[in-house]
C-alpha positions as CSV (number, residue, x, y, z in Angstrom):
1,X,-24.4,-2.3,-10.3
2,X,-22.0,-4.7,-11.1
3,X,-18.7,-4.9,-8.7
4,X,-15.0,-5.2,-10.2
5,X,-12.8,-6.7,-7.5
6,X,-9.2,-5.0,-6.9
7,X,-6.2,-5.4,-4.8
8,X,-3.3,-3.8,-3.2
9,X,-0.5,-3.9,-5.9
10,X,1.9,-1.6,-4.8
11,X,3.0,1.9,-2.9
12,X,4.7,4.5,-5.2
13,X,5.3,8.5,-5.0
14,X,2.7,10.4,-5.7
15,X,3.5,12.5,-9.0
16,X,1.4,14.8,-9.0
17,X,1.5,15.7,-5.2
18,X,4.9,16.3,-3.4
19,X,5.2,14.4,0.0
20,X,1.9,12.0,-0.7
21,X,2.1,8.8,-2.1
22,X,-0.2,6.5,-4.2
23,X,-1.6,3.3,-3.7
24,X,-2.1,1.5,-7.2
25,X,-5.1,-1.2,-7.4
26,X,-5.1,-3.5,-9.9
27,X,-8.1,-5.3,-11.3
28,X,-8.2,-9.6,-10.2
29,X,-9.5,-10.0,-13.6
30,X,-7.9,-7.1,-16.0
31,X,-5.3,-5.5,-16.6
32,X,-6.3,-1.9,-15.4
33,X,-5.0,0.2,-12.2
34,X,-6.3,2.2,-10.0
35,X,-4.4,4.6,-8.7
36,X,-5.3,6.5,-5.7
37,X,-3.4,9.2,-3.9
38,X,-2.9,8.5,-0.2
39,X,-0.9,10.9,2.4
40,X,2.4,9.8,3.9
41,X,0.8,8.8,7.2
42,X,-1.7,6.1,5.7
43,X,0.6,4.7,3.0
44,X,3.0,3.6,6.0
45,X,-0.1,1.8,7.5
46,X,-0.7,0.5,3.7
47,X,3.0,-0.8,3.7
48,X,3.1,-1.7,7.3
49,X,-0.1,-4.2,6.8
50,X,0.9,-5.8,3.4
51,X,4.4,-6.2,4.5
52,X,3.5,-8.0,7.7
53,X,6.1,-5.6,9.4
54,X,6.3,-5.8,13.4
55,X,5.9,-2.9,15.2
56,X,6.3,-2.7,19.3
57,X,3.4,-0.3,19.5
58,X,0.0,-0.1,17.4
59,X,-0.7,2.2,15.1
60,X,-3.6,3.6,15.2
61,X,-5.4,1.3,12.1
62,X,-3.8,-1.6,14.4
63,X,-5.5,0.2,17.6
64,X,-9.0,0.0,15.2
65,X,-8.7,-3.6,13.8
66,X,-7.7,-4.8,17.6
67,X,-11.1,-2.8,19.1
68,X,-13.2,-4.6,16.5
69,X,-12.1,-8.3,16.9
70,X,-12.7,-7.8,20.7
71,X,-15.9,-6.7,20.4
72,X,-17.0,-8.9,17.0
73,X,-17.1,-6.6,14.1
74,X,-15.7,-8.1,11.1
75,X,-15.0,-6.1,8.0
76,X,-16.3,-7.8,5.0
77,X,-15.4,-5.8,1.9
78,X,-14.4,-2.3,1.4
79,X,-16.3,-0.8,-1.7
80,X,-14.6,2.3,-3.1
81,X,-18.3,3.6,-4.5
82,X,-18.1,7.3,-5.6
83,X,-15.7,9.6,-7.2
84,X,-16.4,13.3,-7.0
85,X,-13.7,16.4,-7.6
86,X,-10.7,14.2,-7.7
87,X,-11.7,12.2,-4.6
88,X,-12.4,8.7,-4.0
89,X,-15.1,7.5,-1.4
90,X,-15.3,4.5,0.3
91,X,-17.4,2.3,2.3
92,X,-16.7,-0.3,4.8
93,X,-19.2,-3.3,5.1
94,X,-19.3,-4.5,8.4
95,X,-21.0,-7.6,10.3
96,X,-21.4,-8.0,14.0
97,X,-23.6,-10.4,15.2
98,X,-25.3,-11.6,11.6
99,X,-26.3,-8.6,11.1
100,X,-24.7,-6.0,8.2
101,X,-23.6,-2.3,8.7
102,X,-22.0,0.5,6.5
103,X,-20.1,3.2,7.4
104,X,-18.8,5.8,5.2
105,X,-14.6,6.2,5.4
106,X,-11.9,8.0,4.0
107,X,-10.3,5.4,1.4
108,X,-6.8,5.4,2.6
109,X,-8.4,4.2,6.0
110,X,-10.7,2.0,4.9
111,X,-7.8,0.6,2.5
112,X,-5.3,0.2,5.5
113,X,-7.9,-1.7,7.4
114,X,-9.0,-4.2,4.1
115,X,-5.0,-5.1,4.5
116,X,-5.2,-6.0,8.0
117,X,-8.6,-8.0,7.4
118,X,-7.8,-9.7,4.5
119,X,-11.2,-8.6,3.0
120,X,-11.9,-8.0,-0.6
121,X,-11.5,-4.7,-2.1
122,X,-14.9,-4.0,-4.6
123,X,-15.1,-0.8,-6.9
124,X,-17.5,0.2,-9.9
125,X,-17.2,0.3,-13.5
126,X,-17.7,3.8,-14.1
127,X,-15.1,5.1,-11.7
128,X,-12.6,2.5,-13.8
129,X,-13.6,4.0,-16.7
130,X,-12.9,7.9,-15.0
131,X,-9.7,6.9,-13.1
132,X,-8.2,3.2,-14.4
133,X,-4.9,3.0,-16.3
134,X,-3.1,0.3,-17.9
135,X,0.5,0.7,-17.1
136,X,2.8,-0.4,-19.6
137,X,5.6,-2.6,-18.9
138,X,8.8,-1.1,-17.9
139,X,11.6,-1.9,-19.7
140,X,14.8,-3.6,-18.3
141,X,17.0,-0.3,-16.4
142,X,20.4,-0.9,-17.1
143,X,23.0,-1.3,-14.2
144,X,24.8,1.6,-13.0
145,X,28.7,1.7,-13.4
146,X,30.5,2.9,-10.7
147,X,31.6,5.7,-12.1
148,X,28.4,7.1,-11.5
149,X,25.6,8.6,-13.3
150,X,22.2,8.7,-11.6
151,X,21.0,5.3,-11.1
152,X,18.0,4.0,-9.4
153,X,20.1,2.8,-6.4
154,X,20.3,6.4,-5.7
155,X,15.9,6.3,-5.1
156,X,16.8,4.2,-2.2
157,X,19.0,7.0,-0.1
158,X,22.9,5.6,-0.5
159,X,21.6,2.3,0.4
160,X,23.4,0.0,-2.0
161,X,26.4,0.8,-0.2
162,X,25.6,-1.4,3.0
163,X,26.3,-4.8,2.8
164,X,22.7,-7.0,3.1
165,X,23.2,-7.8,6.5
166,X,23.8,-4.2,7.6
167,X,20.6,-3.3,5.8
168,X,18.2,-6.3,8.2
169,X,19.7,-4.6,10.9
170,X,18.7,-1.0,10.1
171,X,15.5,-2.2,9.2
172,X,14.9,-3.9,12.5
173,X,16.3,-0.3,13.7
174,X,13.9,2.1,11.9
175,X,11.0,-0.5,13.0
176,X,11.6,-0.2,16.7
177,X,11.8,3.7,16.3
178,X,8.5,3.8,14.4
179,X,10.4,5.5,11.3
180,X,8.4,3.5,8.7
181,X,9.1,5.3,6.0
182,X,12.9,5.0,6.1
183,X,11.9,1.2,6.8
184,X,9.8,0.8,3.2
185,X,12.9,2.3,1.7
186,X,15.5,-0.6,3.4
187,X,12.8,-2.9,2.8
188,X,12.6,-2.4,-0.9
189,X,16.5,-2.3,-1.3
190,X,16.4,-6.1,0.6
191,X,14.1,-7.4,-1.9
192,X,15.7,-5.6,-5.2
193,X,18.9,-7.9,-3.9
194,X,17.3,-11.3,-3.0
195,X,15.4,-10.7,-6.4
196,X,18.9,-9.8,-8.4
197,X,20.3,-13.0,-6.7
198,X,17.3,-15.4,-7.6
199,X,18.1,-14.3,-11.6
């Protein structure tokens, strides 16, 4: 069965579940996306990986990457190969010592650990074809005036108020307490402002 190869596109709110988030997959050659509801715990170790974020101690898909490159087990490609009620499955190649092994995982881990390997993300074409979207392009949001209706600034928690400097600092804050959700939130109003400056 032929293999479609994905990667890690982005971290948004789950819709349909309160308090879990999504990961969204997009296709290396396509336009589809595969989105894939994730709880809060394994989209920070999403985010944490693909952000390259320093944290003083390891969380635990840190803890499991660091036990494997001691001992020689590289992770060569997570396959998400079934999709059954609602729920993805996943499998994680692995190779230690030339030889091959795969073992079954829960997506979200096996997802949080292809980020920290670098290791390509496979899927098949019928669960495309069940689960793929093509999102359309968003239009331009218009800037909020002061006055105030609801803006998107407001998504970020009353962070536009803090000057950019203040906000590196709280993120360097919320890092060394481990509150990494807080942190994806300061991270994302950083790079809405470097991005607004660079137009």
């Amino acid at each position: 069965m032929k293999k479609i190869e994905l990667e890690i596109v982005g971290l948004s709110g789950s819709v349909s579940q309160s308090n879990n988030f999504a990961v969204i997959l997009g296709e290396i050659e396509g336009d589809r996306k595969l989105p894939i509801v994730i709880g809060n715990f394994e989209a920070q170790a999403i985010a944490v990986a693909i952000e390259r974020m320093h944290q003083p101690r390891p969380m635990t898909h840190d803890l499991f990457k660091n036990f494997m490159d001691i001992f020689h087990i590289d992770l060569q490609e997570v396959i998400i190969n079934n999709l059954t009620d609602g729920i993805f499955f996943a499998r994680m190649v692995c190779q230690r010592d030339g030889e091959l092994y795969e073992i079954d995982a829960r997506t979200s881990d096996a997802l949080a650990l292809a980020a920290r390997f670098h290791c390509p993300i496979h899927t098949y074409e019928f669960i495309m074809e069940t689960a793929g979207i093509i999102l359309e392009e968003e239009e331009p949001q218009p800037r909020a005036r002061k006055s105030g209706g609801r803006s998107s600034r407001r998504k970020s928690g009353g962070l536009s108020s803090y000057p950019i400097e203040g906000l590196q600092k709280m993120l360097e804050d919320m890092l060394s307490s481990e509150d990494y959700e807080r942190a994806a939130l300061i991270r994302d109003e950083i790079k809405r402002r470097q991005e607004e400056e660079a137009k």
